[in-house]
C-alpha positions as CSV (number, residue, x, y, z in Angstrom):
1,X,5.3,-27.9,163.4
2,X,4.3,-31.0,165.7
3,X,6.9,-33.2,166.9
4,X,5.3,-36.9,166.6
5,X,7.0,-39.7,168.4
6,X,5.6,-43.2,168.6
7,X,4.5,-44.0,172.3
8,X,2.9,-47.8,172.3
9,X,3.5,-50.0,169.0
10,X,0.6,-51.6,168.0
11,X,1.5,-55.0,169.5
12,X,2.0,-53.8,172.9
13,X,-1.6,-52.1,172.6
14,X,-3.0,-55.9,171.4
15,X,-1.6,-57.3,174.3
16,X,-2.4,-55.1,176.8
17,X,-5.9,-55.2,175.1
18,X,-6.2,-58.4,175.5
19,X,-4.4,-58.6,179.4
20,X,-7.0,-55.9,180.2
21,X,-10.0,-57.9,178.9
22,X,-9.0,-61.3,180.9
23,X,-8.4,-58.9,184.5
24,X,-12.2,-57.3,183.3
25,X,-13.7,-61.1,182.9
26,X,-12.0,-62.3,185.8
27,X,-13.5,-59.0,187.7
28,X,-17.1,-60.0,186.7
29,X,-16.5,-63.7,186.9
30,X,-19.6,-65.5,184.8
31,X,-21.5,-62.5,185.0
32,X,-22.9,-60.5,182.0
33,X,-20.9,-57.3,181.6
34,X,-21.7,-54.3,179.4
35,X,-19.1,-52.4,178.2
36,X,-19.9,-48.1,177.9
37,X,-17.6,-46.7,175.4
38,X,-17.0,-42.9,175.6
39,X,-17.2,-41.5,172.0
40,X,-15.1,-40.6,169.9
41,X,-11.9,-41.1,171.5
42,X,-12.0,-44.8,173.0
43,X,-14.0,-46.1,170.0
44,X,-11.3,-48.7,168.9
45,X,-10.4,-49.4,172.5
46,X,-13.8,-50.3,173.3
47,X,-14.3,-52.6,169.8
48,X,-11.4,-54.4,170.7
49,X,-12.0,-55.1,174.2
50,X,-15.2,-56.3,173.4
51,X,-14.0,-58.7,170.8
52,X,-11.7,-60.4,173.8
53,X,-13.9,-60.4,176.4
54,X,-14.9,-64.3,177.0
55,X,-18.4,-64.7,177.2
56,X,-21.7,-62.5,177.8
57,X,-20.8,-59.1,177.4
58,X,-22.9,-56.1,175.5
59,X,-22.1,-52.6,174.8
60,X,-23.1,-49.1,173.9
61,X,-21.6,-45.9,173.3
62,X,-22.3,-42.1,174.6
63,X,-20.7,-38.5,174.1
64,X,-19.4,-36.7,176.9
65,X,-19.0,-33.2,175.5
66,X,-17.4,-29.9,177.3
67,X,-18.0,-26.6,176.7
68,X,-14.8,-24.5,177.6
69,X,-15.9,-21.5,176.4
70,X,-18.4,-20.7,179.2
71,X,-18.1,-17.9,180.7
72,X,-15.7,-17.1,184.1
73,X,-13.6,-20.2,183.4
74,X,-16.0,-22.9,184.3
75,X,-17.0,-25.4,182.1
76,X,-20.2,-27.5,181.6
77,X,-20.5,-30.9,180.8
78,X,-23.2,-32.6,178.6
79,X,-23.9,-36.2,178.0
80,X,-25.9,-37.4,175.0
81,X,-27.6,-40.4,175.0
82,X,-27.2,-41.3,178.3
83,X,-31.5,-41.5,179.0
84,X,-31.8,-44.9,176.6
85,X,-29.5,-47.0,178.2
86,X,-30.7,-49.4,181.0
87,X,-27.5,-50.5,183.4
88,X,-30.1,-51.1,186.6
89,X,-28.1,-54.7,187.7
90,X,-25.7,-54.6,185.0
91,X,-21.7,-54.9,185.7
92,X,-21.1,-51.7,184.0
93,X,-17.4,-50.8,182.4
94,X,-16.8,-47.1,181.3
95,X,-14.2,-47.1,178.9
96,X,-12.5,-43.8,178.2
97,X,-9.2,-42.9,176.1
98,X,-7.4,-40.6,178.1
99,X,-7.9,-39.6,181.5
100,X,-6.5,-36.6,183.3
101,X,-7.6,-34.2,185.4
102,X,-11.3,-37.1,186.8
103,X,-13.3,-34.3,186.6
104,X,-15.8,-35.2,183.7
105,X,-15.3,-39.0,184.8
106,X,-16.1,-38.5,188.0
107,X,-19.2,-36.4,187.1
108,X,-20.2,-39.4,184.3
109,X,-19.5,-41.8,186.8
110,X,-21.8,-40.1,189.7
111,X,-24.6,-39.7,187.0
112,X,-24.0,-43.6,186.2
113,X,-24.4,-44.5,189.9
114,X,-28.3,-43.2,189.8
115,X,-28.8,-46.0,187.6
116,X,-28.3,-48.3,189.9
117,X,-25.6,-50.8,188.1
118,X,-24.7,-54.1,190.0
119,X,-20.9,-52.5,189.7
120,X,-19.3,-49.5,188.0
121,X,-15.5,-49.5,186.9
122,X,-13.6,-47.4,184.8
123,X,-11.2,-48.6,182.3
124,X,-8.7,-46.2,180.6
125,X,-6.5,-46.2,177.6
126,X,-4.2,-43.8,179.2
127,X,-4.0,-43.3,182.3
128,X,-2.3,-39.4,183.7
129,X,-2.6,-39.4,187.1
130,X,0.1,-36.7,187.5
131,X,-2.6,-34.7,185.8
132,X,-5.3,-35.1,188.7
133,X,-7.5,-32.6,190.4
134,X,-10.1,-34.9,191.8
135,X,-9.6,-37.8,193.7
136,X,-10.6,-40.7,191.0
137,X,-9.2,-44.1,190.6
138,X,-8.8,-45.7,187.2
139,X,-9.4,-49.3,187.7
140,X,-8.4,-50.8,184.3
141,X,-5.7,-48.5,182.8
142,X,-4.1,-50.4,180.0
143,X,-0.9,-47.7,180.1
144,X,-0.2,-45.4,182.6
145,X,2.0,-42.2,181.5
146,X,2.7,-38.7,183.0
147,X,2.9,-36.7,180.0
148,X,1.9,-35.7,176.3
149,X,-0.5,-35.5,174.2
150,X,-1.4,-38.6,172.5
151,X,-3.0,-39.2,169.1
152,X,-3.6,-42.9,167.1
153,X,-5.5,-46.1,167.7
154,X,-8.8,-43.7,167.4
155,X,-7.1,-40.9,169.4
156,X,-7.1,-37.8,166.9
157,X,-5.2,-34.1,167.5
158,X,-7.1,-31.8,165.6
159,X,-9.3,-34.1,163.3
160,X,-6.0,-36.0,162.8
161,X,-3.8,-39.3,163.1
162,X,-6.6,-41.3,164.1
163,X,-6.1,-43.8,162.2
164,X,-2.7,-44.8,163.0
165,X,-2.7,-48.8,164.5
166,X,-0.4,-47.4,167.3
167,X,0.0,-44.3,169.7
168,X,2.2,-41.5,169.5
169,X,2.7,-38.4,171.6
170,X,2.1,-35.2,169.8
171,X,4.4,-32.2,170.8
């Protein structure tokens, strides 16, 4: 049986929302932004950022999927939809849900950088740095935690508690 405990109420995710979309405006300055939301997980995260974001701003979503189960331990990454979208110029903001270990951002990110964008910052939900094994940066976390596994505001364990207006750590 999981043990679920609540992590960040719902307010303090509003607010840090909306403290992370000022520090991403003031980053760009007047300068269009777009906004690259990492499905499934930061799906919410990215609506709501967008909704507080002052002036120009677009965004799209892609799926950044990895296969464990090849073979000898390694794992390969695949990015769908990542051909259609046009960031040559563009003040680019990859928004992600929960990052740990950097090595699929990192990856995404190097991929990104052939597209030429004006800028390229990451944004998390949660940040674990604890759980590094690449040297990557987070530039917008909205919370920073060492441990747990988290589920909620679009954050799902197993197909569940998604849909919960707040986080919670599932042990």
């Amino acid at each position: 049986m999981s043990k679920i405990t609540k992590a960040f109420s719902a307010r303090e995710i509003e607010q840090r929302v909306a403290a992370l979309a000022a520090e991403i405006r003031d980053d760009a300055g007047e300068a269009p932004l777009f906004l690259l939301g990492i499905l499934k997980g930061a799906s919410c995260f990215t609506a709501d950022l967008l909704r507080r974001i002052h002036g120009e701003a677009t965004y799209g979503f892609i799926d950044v999927v990895r296969d464990a189960t090849h073979t000898h331990g390694e794992s390969t990454v695949e990015i769908d939809f990542l051909s259609w979208i046009d960031i040559a110029g563009l003040n680019v903001y990859v928004v992600k849900d929960v990052v740990t270990t950097g090595v699929i951002e990192t990856y995404l990110l190097a991929q990104l950088r052939q597209k030429n964008p004006a800028s390229l910052k990451l944004v998390a939900l949660i940040d674990r740095s604890d759980a590094r094994t690449v040297d990557l940066t987070v530039d917008f976390p909205a919370f920073q935690t060492s441990d747990g596994a988290y589920a909620g505001y679009g954050l799902e364990i197993d197909g569940r508690h998604g849909n919960l207006p707040y986080l919670v750590t599932v042990r």
